[in-house]
C-alpha positions in Angstrom: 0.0 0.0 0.0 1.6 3.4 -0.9 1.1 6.6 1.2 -1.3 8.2 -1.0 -3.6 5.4 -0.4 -2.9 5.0 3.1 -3.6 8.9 3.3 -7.2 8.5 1.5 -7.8 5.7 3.9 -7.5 7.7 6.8 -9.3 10.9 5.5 -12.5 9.0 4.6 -12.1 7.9 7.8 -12.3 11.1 9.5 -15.1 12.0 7.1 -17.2 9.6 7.8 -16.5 9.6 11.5 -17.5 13.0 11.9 -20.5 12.9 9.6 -22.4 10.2 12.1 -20.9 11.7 15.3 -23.5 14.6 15.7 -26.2 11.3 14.9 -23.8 9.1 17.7 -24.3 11.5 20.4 -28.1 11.9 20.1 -28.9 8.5 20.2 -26.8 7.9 23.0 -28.5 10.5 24.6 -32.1 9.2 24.1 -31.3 6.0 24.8 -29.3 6.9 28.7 -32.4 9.0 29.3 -34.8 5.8 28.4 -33.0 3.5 30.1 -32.5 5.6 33.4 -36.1 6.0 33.3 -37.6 2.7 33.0 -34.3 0.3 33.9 -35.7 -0.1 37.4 -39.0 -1.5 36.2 -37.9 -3.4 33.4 -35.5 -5.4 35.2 -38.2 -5.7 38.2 -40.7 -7.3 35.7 -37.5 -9.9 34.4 -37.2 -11.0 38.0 -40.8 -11.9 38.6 -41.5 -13.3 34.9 -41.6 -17.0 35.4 -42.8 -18.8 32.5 -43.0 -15.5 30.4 -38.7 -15.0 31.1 -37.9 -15.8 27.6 -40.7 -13.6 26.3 -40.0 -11.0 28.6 -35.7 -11.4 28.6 -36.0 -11.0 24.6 -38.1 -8.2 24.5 -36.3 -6.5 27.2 -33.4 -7.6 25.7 -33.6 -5.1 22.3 -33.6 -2.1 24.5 -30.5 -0.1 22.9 -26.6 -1.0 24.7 -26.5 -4.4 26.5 -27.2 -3.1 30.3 -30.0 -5.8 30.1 -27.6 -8.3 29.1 -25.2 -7.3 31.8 -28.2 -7.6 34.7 -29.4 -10.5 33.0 -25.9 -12.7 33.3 -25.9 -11.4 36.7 -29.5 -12.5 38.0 -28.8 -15.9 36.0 -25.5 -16.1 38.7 -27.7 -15.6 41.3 -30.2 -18.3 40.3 -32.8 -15.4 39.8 -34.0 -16.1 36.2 -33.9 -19.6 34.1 -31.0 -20.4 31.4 -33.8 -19.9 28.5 -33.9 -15.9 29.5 -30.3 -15.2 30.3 -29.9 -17.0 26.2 -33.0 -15.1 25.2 -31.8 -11.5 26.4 -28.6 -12.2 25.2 -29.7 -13.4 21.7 -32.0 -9.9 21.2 -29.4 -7.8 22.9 -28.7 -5.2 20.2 -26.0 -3.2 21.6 -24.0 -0.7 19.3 -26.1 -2.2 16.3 -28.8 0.8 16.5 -26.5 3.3 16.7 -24.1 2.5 13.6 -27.3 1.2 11.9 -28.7 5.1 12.3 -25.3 6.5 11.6 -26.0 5.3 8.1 -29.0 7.2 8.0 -32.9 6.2 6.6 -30.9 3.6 3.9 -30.2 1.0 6.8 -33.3 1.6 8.4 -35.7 -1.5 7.2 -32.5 -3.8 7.1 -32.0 -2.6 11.2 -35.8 -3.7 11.8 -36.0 -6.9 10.2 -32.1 -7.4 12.1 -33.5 -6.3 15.6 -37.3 -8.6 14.6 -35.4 -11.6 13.9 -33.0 -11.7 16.7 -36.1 -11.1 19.1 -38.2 -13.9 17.6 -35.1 -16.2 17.7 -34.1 -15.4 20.9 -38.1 -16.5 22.6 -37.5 -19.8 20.1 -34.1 -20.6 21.4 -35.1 -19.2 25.1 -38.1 -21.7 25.5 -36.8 -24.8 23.8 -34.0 -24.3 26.3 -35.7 -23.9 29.2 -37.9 -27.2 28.2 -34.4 -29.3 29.3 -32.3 -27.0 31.5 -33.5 -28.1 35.6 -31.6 -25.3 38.0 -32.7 -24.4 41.1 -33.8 -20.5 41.7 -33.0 -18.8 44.7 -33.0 -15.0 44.7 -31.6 -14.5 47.6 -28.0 -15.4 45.8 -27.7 -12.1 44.1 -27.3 -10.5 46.7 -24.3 -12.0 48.3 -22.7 -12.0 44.8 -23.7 -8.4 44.5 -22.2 -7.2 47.9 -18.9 -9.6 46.9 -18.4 -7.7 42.9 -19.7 -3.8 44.2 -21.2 -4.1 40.9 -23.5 -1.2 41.7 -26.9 -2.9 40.7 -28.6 -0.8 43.4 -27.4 2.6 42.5 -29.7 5.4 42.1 -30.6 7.3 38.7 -27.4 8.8 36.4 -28.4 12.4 37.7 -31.0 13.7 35.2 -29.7 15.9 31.8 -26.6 16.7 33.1 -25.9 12.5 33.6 -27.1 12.0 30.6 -25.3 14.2 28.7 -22.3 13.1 30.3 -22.8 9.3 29.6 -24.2 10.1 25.9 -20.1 12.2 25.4 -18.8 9.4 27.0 -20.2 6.2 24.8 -19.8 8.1 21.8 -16.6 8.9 22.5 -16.2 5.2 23.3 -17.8 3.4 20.0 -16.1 6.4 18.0 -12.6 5.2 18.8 -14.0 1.4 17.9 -15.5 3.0 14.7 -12.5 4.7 13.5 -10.2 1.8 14.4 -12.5 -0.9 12.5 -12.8 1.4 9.6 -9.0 2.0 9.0 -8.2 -1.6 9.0 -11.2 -2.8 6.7 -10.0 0.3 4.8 -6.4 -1.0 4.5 -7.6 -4.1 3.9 -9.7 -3.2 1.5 -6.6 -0.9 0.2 -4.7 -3.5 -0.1 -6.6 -7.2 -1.4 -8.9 -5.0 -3.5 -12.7 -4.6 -3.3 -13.4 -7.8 -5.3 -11.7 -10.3 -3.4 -12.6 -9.0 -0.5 -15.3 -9.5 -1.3 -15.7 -13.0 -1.8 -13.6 -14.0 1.3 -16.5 -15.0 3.3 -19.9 -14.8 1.4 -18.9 -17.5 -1.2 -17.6 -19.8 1.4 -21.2 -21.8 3.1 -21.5 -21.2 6.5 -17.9 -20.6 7.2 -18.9 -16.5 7.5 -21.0 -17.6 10.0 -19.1 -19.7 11.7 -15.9 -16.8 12.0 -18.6 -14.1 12.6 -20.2 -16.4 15.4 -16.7 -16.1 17.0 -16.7 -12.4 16.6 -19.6 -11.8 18.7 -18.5 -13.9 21.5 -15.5 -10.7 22.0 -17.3 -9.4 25.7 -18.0 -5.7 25.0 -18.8 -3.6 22.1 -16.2 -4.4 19.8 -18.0 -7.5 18.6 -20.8 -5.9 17.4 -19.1 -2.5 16.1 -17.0 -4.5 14.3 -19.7 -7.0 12.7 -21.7 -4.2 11.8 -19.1 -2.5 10.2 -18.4 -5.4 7.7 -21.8 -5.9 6.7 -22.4 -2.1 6.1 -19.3 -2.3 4.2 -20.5 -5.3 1.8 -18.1 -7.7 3.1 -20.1 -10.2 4.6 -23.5 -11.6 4.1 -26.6 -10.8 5.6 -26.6 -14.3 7.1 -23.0 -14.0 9.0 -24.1 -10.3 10.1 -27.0 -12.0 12.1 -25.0 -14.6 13.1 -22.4 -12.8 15.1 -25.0 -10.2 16.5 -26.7 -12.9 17.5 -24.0 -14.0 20.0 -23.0 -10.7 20.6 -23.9 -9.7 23.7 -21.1 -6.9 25.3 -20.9 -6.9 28.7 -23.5 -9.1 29.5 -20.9 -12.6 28.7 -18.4 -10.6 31.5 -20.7 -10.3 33.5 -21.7 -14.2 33.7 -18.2 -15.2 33.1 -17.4 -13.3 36.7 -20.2 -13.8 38.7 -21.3 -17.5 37.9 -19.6 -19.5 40.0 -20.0 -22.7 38.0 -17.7 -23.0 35.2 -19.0 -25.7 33.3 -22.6 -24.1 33.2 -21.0 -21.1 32.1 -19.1 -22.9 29.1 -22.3 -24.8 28.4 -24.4 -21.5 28.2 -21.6 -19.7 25.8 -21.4 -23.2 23.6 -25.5 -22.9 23.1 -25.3 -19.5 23.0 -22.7 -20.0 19.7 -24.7 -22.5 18.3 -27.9 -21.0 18.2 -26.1 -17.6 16.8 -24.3 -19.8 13.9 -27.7 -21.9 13.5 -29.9 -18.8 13.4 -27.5 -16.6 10.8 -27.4 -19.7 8.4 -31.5 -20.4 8.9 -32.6 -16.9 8.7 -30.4 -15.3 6.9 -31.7 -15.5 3.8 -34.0 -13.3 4.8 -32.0 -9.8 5.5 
């Protein structure tokens, strides 16, 4: 690559990051302001679901950023809600797919419904048929101890009204920018440097293999996952099918989360292993669709 391409990689770059910043920060904003306001009773009603959790956890579970995924891996730790609800939330869990879908503007817009519809409906499918087998015992009282033991916070009171939400909107877009800019200088290099054409057919020609490597991709525990996924498919290099794939799986913070509180291991690897499977086995069922 010379260093006239290298320098035309970086300044669409800068273009394009400050043409969806202005679009970044409001979102962020409406969405800190929802969540602040109804996070309390949303996560109230995932506790005392029952046999609505997967309908519920999914539901819940589309809310913009992955703060439901993150409580939900926390009450699964603390035996508070089944394995089909913890799977479902994290299955519908958008997290920075909203936001870099409405950076694109009104283009992306039916592709980001029929994304966020399908990962829903798959996530009460998957949630259900996985509560049908899975036998744990619940015992609420759990999160507590495990709550006191991380200071995780769960408790806290409100982010502190505009000014709180201003200030958490400057930081997240700050935050997703630098994953933005990053992602789009090395698909730009790359694409600088194979050429648009083969790039293209690296993954899309290859059955079930982009789903497979974008399933991967989505298990990376914060928002790189799904920045980066997003990014690939906006950018025509994978398919429809691996781009639902590895949001499927991707659920931020929430697989931290589980991986740190949940004291059993093995359950934990068996939840991540269904978790992949039902990402890779959704992407190549319903991806035809996108």
């Amino acid at each position: 690559m010379t260093l006239d391409m290298l320098l035309d990689v970086v300044l669409d770059t800068i273009k394009d990051a400050l043409m969806i910043l202005p679009i970044l920060f409001i979102a962020y904003f409406l969405m800190e302001m929802m969540e602040d306001m109804a996070e309390d009773k949303l996560r109230g009603a995932l506790r005392r679901a029952g046999k609505f959790g997967p309908l519920l956890g999914a539901l819940f579970g589309v809310v913009p950023e992955c703060g439901f995924a993150a409580a939900a891996g926390g009450f699964f730790a603390g035996r508070v809600i089944s394995a089909g609800t913890v799977l479902a939330v994290f299955l519908s869990t958008s997290d920075e797919l909203i936001p870099i879908f409405l950076g694109e503007g009104t283009r992306e817009i039916g592709t980001l419904i029929l994304v966020l519809g399908l990962k829903v409906t798959w996530g009460i499918a998957v949630g259900y048929a996985v509560d049908c087998f899975w036998r744990r015992s619940r015992d609420g009282s759990a999160i507590h101890s495990i709550c006191e033991e991380e200071h995780c916070g769960c408790d806290d009171e409100g982010h502190g009204g505009v000014l709180g939400w201003l200030r958490s909107a400057a930081i997240h877009t700050g935050k997703i920018m630098i994953w933005i800019v990053l992602t789009s200088l090395v698909l730009g290099m790359l694409v600088e440097w194979l050429g648009e054409d083969r790039v293209g057919t690296i993954i899309p020609n290859v059955p079930v293999l982009g789903e497979l490597v974008t399933g991967l991709l989505g298990l990376i525990p914060n928002c790189a996952g799904s920045v980066l996924i997003a990014e690939l498919y906006l950018g025509g290099v994978i398919s429809g099918g691996a781009m639902l794939s590895g949001l499927l799986v991707s659920s931020g913070t929430g697989l931290l989360v589980l991986a740190r509180m949940n004291r059993d291991r093995k359950e934990t690897l068996r939840l991540l292993l269904i978790l992949y499977a039902a990402g890779v086995i959704g992407g190549c069922a319903l991806g035809w669709l996108i």
